[in-house]
C-alpha positions in Angstrom: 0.0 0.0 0.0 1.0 3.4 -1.5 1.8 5.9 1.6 -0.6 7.9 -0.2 -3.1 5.6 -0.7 -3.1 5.2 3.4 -3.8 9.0 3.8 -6.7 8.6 1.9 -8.1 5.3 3.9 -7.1 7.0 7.3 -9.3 10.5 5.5 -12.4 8.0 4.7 -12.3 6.7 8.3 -12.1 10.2 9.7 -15.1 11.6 7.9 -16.8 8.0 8.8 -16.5 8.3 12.2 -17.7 12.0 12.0 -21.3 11.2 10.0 -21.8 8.6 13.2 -21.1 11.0 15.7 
């Protein structure tokens, strides 16, 4: 996995866990 590609999973996780609070 692409260092880049891990900013965008940890950025999906962040606005996920945002919408369910």
């Amino acid at each position: 996995m692409s260092q880049h590609q891990a900013v965008v999973v940890f950025n999906i996780l962040q606005i996920t866990a945002k919408d369910e609070d």
